[in-house]
N, C-alpha and C positions, 0 to 999 in steps of 0.2 A: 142170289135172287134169280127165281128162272123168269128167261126173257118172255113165255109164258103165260106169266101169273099177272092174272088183269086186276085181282084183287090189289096186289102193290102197283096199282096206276099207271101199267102200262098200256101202251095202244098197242095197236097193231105192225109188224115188222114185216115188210113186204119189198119180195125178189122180184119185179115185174114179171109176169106168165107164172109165176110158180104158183103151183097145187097146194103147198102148204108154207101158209106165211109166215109161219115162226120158226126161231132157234135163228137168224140169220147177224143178231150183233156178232155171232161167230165169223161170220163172212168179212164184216168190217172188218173185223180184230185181223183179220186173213189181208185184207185188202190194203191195210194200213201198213202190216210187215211188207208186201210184196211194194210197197211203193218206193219211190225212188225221191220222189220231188211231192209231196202234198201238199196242198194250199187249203184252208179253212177261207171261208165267206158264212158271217154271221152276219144273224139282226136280230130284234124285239125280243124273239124266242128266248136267246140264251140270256138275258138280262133280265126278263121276267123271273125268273127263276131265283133271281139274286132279291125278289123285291121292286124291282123297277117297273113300273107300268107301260104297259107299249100303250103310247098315245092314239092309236087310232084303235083302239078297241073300242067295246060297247062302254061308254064310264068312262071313257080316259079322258084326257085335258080335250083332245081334239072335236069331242062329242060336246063339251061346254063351251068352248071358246076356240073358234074359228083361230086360226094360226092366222098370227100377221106377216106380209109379205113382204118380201125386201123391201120392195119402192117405196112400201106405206113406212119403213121404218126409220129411212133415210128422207123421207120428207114431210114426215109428222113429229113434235115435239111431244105430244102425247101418246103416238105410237109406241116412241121408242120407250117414257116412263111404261106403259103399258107391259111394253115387251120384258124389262126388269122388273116389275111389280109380278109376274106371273114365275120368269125366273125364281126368283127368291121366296116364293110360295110352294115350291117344287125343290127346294135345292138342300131340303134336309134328306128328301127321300135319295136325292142322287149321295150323299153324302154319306149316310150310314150304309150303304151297298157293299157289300163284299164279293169277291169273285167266289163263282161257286165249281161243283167239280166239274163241267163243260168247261169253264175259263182254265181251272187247271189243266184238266185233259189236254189241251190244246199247249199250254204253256210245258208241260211233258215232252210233249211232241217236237216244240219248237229248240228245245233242250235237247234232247237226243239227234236233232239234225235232219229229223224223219218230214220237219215239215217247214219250208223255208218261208212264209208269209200266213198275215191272218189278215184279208180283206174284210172288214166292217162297216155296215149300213149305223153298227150305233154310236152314240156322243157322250157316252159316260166311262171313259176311261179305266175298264175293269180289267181290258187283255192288259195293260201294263200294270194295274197294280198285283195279277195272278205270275208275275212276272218274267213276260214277256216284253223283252227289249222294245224300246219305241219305233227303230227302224224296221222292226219287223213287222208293224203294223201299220199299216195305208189305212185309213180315215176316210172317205167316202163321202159321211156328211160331216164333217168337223168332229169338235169337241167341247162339251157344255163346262168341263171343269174349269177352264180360264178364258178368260177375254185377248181380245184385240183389238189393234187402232185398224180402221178399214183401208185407213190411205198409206200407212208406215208400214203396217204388220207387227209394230210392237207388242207386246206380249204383257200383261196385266193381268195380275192373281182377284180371285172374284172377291175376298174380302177389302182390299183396296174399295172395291164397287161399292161394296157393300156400306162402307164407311161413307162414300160420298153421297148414296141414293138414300140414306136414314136421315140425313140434313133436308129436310123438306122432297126429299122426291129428287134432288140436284141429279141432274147429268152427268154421267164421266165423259171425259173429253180424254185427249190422248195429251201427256204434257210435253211432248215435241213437236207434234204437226199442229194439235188443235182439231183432228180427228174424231169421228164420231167412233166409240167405244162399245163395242158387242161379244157375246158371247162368241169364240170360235166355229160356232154350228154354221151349215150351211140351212138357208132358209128357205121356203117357197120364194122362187124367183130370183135366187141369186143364184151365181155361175156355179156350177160345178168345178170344181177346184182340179185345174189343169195336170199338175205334176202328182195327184196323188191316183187320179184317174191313169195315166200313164204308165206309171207303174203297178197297179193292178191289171192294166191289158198286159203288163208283160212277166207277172206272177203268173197270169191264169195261163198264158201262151206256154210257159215254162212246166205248169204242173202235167202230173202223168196218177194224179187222185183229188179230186177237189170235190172237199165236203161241205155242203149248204147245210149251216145248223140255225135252227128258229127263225128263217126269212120267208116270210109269204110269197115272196118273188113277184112283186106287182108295180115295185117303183125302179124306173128304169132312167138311168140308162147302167145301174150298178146291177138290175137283174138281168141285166143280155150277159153277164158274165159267165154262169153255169153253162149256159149254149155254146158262149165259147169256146169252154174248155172239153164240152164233150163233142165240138165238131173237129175239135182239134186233135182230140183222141184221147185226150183224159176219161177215166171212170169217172163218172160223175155218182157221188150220195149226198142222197137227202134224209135229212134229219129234221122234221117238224110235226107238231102237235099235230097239225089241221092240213088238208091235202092243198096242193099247190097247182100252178097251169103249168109245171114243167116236171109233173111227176111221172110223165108217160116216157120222158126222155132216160129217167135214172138208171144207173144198172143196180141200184140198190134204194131201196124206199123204206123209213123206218119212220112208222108212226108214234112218235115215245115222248117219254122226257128225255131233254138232253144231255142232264148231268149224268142222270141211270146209264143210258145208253151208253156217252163216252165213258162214263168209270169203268165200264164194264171190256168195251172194246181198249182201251189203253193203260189201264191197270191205276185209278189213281180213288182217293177218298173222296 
């Protein structure tokens, strides 16, 4: 497929200052051999792709029902029903998703050694199932695939939930602390998860290529990431449908899909 041909749905593939924007997944594919230490930072983008809706588009959940916020979920009894009645209304779509060829691309990479971390803005657990080792992935905003107690940290698989919230709407509680029981996502207004935040600043400090694929780059403090790593002297690429506030920073800007794009720069189906 040439990078090209706008008829097969691609956008546009842009070198900042260059005269002519296309033919540069070659450059990637360049950029990825000369690398040393690469770091991936995903969001929405690459997951849409798989099927999954990025909730804050036009049409997504966030457009119908306002997100509820920590506080409100820890101190409403119907919040929290609230919060699982919407879960479980959404949780076939996360369920049937499969990793597509950006998750493999990247799990390629992470295989050959070419690329030591995959920091993620998303909650659906697709880099481990395209399989990439779990240590190799920092988490950002959590993960929707299973629950936790908020005071223990114990770990509860969502069909347990599911089993106890079909008994009239019942609550899980956690059965050693007595904890209240949530998806592992991080929500509006709850902390930012200390230790996984810290080793992302010290992926991105590490890397010497770090590719943004499908992040708008507008929630922060996971988008001061890219900046980091291109003041730090990483090559920074971007890879997204739609242009970003840190596209003037890239040394490499590709308007595409990102399966296309990665299949193509790293050799995968």
């Amino acid at each position: 497929m040439s990078i090209s041909d706008k008829s097969d749905g691609w956008g546009q593939c842009v070198r900042p200052g260059a005269t002519d924007p296309f033919g540069t997944v070659d450059e990637l594919k360049a950029m990825i051999a000369d690398a040393r230490n690469a770091v991936a930072f995903t969001g929405a983008g690459i997951s849409t792709e798989s099927g999954i809706p990025d909730f804050r588009s036009p049409g997504g959940i966030w457009t119908r029902h306002q997100p509820i916020p920590f506080g409100e979920f820890l101190a409403s009894v119907e919040a929290r029903r609230e919060t699982w009645r919407r879960k479980f209304a959404t949780q076939a779509t996360i369920e049937m998703a499969t990793p597509n060829a950006g998750h493999r691309a990247l799990a390629k990479l992470v295989a050959q050694g070419k690329m030591s971390a995959v920091i993620t803005q998303n909650i659906d657990g697709l880099h481990q199932a395209s399989g990439i080792p779990g240590d190799k992935v920092i988490e950002l905003h959590g993960n929707t695939t299973y629950a936790v107690c908020l005071d223990c940290r114990r770990r509860y698989e969502l069909e347990w939930v599911r089993e106890i919230f079909a008994d009239n709407e019942q609550l899980p509680v956690c059965t050693d602390c007595g904890g209240h029981v949530k998806t592992a996502t991080i929500s509006f207004g709850q902390p930012m998860p200390e230790a996984e935040m810290e080793r992302a600043h010290a992926a991105t400090l590490g890397a010497d290529l770090f590719i943004v694929l499908g992040s708008s780059l507008v929630v922060y403090p996971a988008a001061g990431l890219p900046l980091l790593a291109k003041r730090n002297g990483a090559r920074l690429v971007i890879v997204n449908r739609d242009p970003t506030d840190q596209d003037e920073m890239a040394d490499l800007l590709i308007h595409a899909e990102i399966g296309a794009t990665m299949s193509l720069a790293v050799g995968v189906n």
